[in-house]
C-alpha positions as CSV (number, residue, x, y, z in Angstrom):
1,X,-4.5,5.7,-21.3
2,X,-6.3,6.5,-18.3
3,X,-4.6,4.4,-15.3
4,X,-6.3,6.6,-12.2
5,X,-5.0,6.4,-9.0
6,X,-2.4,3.6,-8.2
7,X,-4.1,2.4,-4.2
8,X,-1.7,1.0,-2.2
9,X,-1.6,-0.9,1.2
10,X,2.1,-1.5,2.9
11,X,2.0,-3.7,5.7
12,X,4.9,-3.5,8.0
13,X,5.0,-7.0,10.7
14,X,7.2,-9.3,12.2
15,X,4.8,-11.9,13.7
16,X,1.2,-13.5,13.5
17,X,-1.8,-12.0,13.8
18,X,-3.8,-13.0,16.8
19,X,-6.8,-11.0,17.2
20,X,-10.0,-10.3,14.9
21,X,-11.0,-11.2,11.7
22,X,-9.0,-12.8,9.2
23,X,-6.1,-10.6,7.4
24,X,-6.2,-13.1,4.6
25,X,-10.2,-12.9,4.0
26,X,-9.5,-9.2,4.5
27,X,-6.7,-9.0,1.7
28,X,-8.8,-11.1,-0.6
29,X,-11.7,-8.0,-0.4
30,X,-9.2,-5.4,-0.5
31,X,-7.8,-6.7,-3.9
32,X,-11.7,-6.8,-5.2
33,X,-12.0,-3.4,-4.2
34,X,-9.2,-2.3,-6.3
35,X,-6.3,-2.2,-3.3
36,X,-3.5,-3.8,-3.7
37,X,-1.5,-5.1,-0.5
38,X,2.0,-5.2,-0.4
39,X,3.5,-7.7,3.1
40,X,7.0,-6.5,4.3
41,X,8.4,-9.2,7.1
42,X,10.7,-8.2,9.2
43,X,13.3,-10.3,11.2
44,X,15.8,-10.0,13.5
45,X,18.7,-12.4,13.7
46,X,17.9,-14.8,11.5
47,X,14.3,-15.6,13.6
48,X,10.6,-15.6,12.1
49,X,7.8,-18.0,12.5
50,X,7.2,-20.4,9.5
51,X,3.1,-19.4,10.4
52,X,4.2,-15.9,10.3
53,X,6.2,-16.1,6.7
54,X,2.8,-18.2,6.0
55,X,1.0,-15.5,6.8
56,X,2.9,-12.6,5.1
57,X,2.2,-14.9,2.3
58,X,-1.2,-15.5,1.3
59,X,-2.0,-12.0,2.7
60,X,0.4,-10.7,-0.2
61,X,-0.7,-13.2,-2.7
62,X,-4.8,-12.6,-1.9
63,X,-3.9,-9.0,-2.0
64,X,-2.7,-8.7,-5.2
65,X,0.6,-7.7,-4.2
66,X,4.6,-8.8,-3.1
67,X,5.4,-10.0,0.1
68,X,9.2,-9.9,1.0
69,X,10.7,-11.3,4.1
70,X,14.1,-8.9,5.3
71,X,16.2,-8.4,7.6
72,X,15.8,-4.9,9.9
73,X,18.9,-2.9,8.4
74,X,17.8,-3.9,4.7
75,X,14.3,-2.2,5.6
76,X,14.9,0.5,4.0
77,X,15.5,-0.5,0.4
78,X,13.1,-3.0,0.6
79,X,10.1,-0.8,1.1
80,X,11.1,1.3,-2.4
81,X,11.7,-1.8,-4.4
82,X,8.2,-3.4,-2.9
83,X,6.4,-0.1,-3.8
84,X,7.9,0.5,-6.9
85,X,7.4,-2.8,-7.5
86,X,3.8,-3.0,-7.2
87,X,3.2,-0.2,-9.1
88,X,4.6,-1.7,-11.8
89,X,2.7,-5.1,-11.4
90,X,-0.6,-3.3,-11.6
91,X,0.0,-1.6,-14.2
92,X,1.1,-4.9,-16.2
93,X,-2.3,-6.1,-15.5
94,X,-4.6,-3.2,-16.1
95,X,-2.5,-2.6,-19.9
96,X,-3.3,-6.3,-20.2
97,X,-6.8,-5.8,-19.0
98,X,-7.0,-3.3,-22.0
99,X,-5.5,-5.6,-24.8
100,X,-7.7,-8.5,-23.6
101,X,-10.7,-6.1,-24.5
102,X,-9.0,-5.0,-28.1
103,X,-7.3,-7.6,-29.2
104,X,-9.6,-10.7,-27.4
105,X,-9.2,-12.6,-24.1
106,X,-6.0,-14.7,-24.7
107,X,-3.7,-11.6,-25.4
108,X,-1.8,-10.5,-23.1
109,X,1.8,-8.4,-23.5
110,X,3.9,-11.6,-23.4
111,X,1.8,-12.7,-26.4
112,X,2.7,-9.7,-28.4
113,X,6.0,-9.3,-30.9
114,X,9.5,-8.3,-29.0
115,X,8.9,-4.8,-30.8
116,X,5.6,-3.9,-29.3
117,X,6.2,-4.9,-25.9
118,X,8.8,-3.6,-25.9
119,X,7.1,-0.2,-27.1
120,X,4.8,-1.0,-23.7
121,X,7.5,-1.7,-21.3
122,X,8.1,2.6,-21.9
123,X,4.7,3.3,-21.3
124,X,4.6,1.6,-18.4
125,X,7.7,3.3,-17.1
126,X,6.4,6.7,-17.9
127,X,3.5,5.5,-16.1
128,X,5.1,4.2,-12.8
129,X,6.8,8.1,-12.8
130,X,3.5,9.9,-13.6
131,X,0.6,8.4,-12.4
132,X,-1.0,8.8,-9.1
133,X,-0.5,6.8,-6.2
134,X,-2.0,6.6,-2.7
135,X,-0.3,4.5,0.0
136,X,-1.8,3.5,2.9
137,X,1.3,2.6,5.7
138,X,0.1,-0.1,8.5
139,X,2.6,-0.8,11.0
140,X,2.3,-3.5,13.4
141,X,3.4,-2.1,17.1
142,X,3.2,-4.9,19.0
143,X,5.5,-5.6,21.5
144,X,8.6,-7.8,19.5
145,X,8.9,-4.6,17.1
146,X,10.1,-2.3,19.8
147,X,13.4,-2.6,18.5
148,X,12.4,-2.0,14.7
149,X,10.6,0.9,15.0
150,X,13.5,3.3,14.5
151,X,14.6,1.3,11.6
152,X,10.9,1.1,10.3
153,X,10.6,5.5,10.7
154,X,13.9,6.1,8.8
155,X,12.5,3.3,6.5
156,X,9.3,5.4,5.2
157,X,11.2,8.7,5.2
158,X,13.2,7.2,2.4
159,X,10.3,5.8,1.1
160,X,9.0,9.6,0.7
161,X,12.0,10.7,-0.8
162,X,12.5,8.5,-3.4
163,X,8.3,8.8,-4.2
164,X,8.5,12.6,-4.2
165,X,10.7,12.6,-7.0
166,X,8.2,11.3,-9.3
167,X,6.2,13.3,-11.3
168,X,2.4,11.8,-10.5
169,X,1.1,13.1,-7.3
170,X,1.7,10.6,-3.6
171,X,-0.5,10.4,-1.0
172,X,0.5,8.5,2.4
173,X,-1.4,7.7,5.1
174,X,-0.1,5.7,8.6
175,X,-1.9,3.5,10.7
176,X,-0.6,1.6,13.3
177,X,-1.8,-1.4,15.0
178,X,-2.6,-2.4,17.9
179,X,-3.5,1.2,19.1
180,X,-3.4,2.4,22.5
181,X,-7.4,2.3,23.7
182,X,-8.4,0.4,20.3
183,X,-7.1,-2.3,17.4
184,X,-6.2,0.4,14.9
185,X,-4.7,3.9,15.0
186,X,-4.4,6.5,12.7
187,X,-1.4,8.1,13.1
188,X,-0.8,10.6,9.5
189,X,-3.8,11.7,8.0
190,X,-3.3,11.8,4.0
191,X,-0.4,13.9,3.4
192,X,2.4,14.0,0.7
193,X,4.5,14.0,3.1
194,X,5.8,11.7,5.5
195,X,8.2,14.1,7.2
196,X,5.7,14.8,10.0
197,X,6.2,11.3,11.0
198,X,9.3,12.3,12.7
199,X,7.8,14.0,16.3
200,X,4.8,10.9,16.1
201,X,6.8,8.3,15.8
202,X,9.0,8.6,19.4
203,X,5.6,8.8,21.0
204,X,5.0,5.3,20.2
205,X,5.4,2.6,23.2
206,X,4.8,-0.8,21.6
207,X,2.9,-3.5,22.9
208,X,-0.3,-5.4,23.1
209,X,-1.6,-7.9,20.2
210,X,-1.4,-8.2,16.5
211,X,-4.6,-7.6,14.9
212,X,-3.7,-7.3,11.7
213,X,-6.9,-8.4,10.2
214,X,-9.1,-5.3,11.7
215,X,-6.1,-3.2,10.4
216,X,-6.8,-4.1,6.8
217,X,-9.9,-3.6,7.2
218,X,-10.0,-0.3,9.0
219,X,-7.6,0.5,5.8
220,X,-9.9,-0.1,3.3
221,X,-12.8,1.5,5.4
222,X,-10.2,4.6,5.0
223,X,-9.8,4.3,1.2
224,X,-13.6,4.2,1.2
225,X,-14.2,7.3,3.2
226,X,-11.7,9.2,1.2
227,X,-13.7,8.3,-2.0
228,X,-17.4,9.3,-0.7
229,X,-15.7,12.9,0.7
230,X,-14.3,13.3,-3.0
231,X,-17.5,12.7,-4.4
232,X,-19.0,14.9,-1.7
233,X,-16.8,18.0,-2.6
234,X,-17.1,17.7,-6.0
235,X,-21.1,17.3,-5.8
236,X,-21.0,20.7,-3.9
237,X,-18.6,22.2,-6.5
238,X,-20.9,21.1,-9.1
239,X,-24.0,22.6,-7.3
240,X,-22.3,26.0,-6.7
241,X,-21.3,26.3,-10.0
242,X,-25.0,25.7,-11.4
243,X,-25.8,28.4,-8.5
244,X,-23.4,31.1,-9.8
245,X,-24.6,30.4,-13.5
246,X,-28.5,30.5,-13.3
C-alpha cells in the first residue's frame, strides 16, 4: 500500500486568535489539501478561555485532526500522543478510503470480521513506524506564553526523539507567530532534526497578537512550496538524465 507522506500541522496556543483571516476557514482548506492539523491548548493554573477551548476546537475538528487541552508540565507527552495519534487517524481513513473502492462505499474496517481487522490494525502499526511524515510546528509567541516557552522547547525535543526512532523518514519545520516585523516567522527550515532549536529558541521575546489564522495559512503556503521545489528538482534530474543519454 502506497500511504506517501503523512503532512502534519502542530499548533502550539494558549489563547484566541485576534488578527487576520479565519484559523477555522483556514484549517477547513488545509484538511482539503491533504494537511492535517493537530490544536495543542495550553494552560496554566487551571485558566483558559471557553472562546479559546472553542477555538482549539473547530480548528482541530475542520483540520482533520485532535485537539487536546493540557496543562504546561504535561506538554511534553502530549505532543507525542497528539502526533502519534494523528498519524494513526489518517491512516484509518486512507485504508478505509481503499476498502470503500474494493469492497463498495458502505465498508469500512469496523464493518469487517474481528479476524481481518484485526490483520489491519498491524498494518497500520507497521505503517505509523515506517511511513513518512512531515510536521509543520506553529507556535503561538504572543505575550501570555512567555512562561511556556521553555516548557514548549523541551516539549518538541522529545517530540524529535521519540519520532527519530521510527523507521519512515521525519521532516519538521517551526514557525512562530506573531513574528517580530511580520504575522508569521520561520524559525527551522525542514530539518530531521529539531535539535537546532535549542540556540533559536532563547532568542525569542514574546509578545504582540495572535494571528493564528495567517499562520495556517503561511503553513500550507510552505507545504506548497516544498511540493513545486520537489517537482522542480526532479524535472531537472529528469532532463539531465535524457541529456547524458542522447
Amino acid at each position: 500500500m502506497n500511504v506517501g507522506t503523512i503532512k502534519q500541522i502542530l499548533l502550539i496556543t494558549d489563547g484566541c486568535s485576534n488578527h487576520g483571516e479565519d484559523p477555522i476557514a483556514m484549517a477547513t482548506l488545509a484538511h482539503e489539501q491533504g494537511i492535517t492539523i493537530n490544536v495543542i491548548g495550553v494552560m496554566e493554573n487551571d485558566v483558559i478561555d471557553n472562546q479559546a477551548m472553542q477555538e482549539i476546537e473547530s480548528i482541530a475538528k475542520q483540520g482533520g485532526g485532535i485537539s487536546q487541552i493540557v496543562y504546561a508540565q504535561n506538554l511534553s507527552q502530549t505532543v507525542q500522543m497528539v502526533t502519534r495519534q494523528a498519524m494513526t487517524q489518517t491512516l484509518h481513513g486512507v485504508i478505509n478510503k481503499e476498502l470503500s473502492q474494493i469492497l463498495g462505499s458502505a465498508k469500512t474496517m469496523n464493518d469487517l470480521p474481528p479476524d481481518k481487522r484485526g490483520e489491519i490494525m498491524e498494518v497500520v502499526d507497521e505503517l505509523n513506524e515506517t511511513v513518512n511524515l512531515e510536521v509543520l510546528i506553529l507556535v503561538d509567541t504572543s505575550a501570555s506564553m512567555k512562561h511556556k516557552l521553555p516548557t514548549v522547547k523541551e516539549a518538541l525535543l522529545d517530540l524529535s526523539l521519540s519520532l527519530n526512532a521510527r523507521s519512515g523518514n521525519n521532516l519538521f519545520s517551526v514557525f512562530i507567530f506573531p513574528g517580530k516585523k511580520k504575522n508569521v516567522e520561520k524559525l527551522l527550515d525542514w530539518t530531521p532534526k529539531l535539535e537546532a532549536l535549542t540556540s533559536t529558541f532563547s532568542k525569542l521575546t514574546p509578545g504582540g497578537l495572535t494571528p493564528t489564522g495567517p499562520a495556517i495559512q503561511e503553513a500550507m503556503s510552505y507545504f506548497r512550496k516544498k511540493r513545486s521545489l520537489k517537482g522542480l528538482l526532479t524535472r531537472r534530474d529528469d532532463e539531465e538524465y535524457y541529456e547524458e543519454s542522447v
